[in-house]
C-alpha positions in Angstrom: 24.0 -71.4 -87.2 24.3 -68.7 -90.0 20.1 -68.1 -88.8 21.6 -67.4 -85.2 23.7 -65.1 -86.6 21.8 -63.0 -88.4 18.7 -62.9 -85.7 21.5 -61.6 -83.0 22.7 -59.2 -86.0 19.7 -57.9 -86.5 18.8 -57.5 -82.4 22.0 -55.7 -82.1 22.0 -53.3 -85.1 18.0 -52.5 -84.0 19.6 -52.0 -80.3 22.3 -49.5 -81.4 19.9 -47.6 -83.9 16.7 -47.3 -80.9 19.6 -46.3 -78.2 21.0 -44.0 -80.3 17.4 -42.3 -80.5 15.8 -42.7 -77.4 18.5 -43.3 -75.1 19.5 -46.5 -73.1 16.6 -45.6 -70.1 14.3 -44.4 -73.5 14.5 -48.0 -75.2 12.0 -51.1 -74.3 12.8 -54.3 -75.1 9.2 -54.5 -77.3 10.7 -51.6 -79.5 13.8 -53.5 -80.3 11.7 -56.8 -81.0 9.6 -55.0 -83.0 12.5 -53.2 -85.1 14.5 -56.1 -85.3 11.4 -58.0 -85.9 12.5 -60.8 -83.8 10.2 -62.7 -80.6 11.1 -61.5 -76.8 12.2 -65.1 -76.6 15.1 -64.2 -79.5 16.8 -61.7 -76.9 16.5 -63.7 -74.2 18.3 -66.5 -75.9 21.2 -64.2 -77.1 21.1 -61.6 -74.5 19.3 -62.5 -71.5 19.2 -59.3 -70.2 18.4 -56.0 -71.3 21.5 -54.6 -69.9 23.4 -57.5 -71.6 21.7 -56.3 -74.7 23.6 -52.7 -74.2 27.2 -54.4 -73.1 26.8 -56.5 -76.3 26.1 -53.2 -78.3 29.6 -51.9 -76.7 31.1 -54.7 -77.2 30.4 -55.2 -80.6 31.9 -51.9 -81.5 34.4 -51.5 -79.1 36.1 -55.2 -79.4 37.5 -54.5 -82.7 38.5 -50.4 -82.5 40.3 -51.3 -79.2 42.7 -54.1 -81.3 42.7 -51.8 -84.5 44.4 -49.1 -81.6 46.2 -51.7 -79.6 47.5 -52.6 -82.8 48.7 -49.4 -84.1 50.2 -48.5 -81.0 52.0 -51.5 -80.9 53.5 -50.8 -84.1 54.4 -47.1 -83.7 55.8 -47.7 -80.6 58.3 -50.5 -82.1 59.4 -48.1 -84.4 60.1 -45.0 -81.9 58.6 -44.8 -79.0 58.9 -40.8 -78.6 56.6 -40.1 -81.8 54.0 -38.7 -79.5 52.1 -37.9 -83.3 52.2 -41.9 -84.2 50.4 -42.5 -80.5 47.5 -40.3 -81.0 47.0 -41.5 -84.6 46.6 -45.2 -83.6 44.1 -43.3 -80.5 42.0 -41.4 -82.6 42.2 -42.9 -86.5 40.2 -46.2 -85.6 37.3 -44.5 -83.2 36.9 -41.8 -86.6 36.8 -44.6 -89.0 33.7 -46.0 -87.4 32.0 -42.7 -88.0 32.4 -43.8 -92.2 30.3 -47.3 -91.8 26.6 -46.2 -91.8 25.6 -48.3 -88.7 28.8 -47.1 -86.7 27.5 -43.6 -87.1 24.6 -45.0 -84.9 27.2 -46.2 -82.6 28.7 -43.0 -82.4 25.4 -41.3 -81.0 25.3 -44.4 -78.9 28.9 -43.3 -77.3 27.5 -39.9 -77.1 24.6 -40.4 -74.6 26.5 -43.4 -72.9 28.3 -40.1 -71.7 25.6 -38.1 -71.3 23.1 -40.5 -69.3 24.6 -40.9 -66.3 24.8 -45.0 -66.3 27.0 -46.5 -63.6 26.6 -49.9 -64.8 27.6 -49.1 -68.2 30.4 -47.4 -66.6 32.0 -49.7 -65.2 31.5 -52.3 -67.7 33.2 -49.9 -69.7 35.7 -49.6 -67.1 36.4 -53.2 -66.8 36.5 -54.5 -70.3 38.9 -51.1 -71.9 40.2 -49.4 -69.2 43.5 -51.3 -70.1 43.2 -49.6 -73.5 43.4 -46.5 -72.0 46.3 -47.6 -69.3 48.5 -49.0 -72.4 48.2 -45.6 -74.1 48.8 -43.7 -70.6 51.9 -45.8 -70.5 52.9 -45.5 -73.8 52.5 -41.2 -73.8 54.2 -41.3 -70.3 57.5 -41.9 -72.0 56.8 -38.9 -74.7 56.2 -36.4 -71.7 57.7 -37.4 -68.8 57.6 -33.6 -67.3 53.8 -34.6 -66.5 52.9 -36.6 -63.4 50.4 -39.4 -63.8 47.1 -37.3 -62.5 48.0 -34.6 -65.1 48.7 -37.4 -67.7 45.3 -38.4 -66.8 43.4 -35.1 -66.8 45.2 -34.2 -70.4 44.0 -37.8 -72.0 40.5 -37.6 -70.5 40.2 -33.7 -72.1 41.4 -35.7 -75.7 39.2 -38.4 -75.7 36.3 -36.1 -74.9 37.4 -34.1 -77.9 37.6 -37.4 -79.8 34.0 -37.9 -78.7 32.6 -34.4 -79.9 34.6 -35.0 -83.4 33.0 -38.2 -84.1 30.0 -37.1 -83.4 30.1 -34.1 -86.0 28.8 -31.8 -83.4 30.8 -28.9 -84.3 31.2 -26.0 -86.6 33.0 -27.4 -89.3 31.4 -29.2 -91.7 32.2 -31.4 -94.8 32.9 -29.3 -97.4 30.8 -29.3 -100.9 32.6 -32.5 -103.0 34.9 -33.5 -100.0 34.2 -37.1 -99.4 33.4 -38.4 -96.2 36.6 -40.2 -95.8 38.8 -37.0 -96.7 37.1 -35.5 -94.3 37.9 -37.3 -91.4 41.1 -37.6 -92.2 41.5 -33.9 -92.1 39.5 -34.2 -88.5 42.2 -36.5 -87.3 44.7 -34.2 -88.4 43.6 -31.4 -86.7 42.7 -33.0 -83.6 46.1 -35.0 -83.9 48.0 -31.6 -84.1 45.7 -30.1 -80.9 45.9 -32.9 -78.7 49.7 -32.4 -79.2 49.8 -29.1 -78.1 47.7 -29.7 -74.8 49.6 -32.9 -74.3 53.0 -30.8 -74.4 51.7 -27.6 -72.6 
């Protein structure tokens, strides 16, 4: 069992590392095989399906950041259900924490071209499986700013998660300063982005 384990492991951490490289369209099979240095059989067994293979890779990430926010939201909202600040924290501090594990930086570039590779498949996988994520957090900010109808709700959430995206993928101007560790400085991301989400939010 524990063998099984670390074969699909090792498929899925190869996966994320080649996709994040070469792209979902870029990536054969034979490379991850040969990264993961696993049989084609291996894959077929645990995957079946290349485009399994790239749900999987979502999946593996996104399962567990979705309850870490589903969690936190949960929690801020049982405490007071206005603290618009609390919401975007349990939004944003789970998907910036992945940037601090070395293979969820991969992921990270993996979420980067799953937006820029126009993929409907992966879409509406995506869609499917953690729309309601997004739904429970509409709901959720709908009661902080009731002054916005639901389409402008929607346009101002879609503008924070792509800002989300760009931050975890350290795309921008700012970097980590000299002795600042990793962790401090995604914190001080959050907080930033925390405070300008806010202010589009509220606009």
């Amino acid at each position: 069992m524990t063998n099984h384990f670390n074969t699909k492991e090792r498929i899925l951490h190869a996966a994320e590392d080649l996709f994040a490289q070469h792209g979902f369209a870029g990536t054969s099979l034979r490379q991850v095989t040969s990264r993961a240095d696993v049989n084609i059989a291996a894959v077929n067994y645990h995957f079946g399906s290349k485009e399994n293979l790239v749900h999987e890779v979502f999946k593996h990430r996104m399962d567990e950041m979705s309850e870490k926010r589903l969690s936190a939201l949960s929690e801020t909202v049982a405490r007071d259900p206005a603290d618009l600040h609390g919401i975007l924290l349990a939004f944003i501090q789970p998907a910036l924490a992945l940037t601090l594990d070395r293979h969820g930086a991969s992921f990270v570039r993996v979420l980067a071209r799953a937006y820029a590779e126009k993929n409907d498949g992966l879409r509406n996988f995506l869609s499917e499986n953690y729309g309601q994520v997004l739904r429970e957090f509409a709901k959720a900010m709908a009661v902080c700013l009731p002054q916005l109808s639901k389409e402008e709700l929607y346009w101002r959430m879609d503008f924070t998660a792509g800002a989300l995206t760009y931050a975890m993928a350290d795309f921008g101007l700012i970097r980590r300063q000299p002795g600042m560790t990793e962790k401090a400085h995604c914190e001080k991301a959050a907080q930033h982005l925390i405070a300008f989400a806010q202010a589009g939010l509220r606009a």
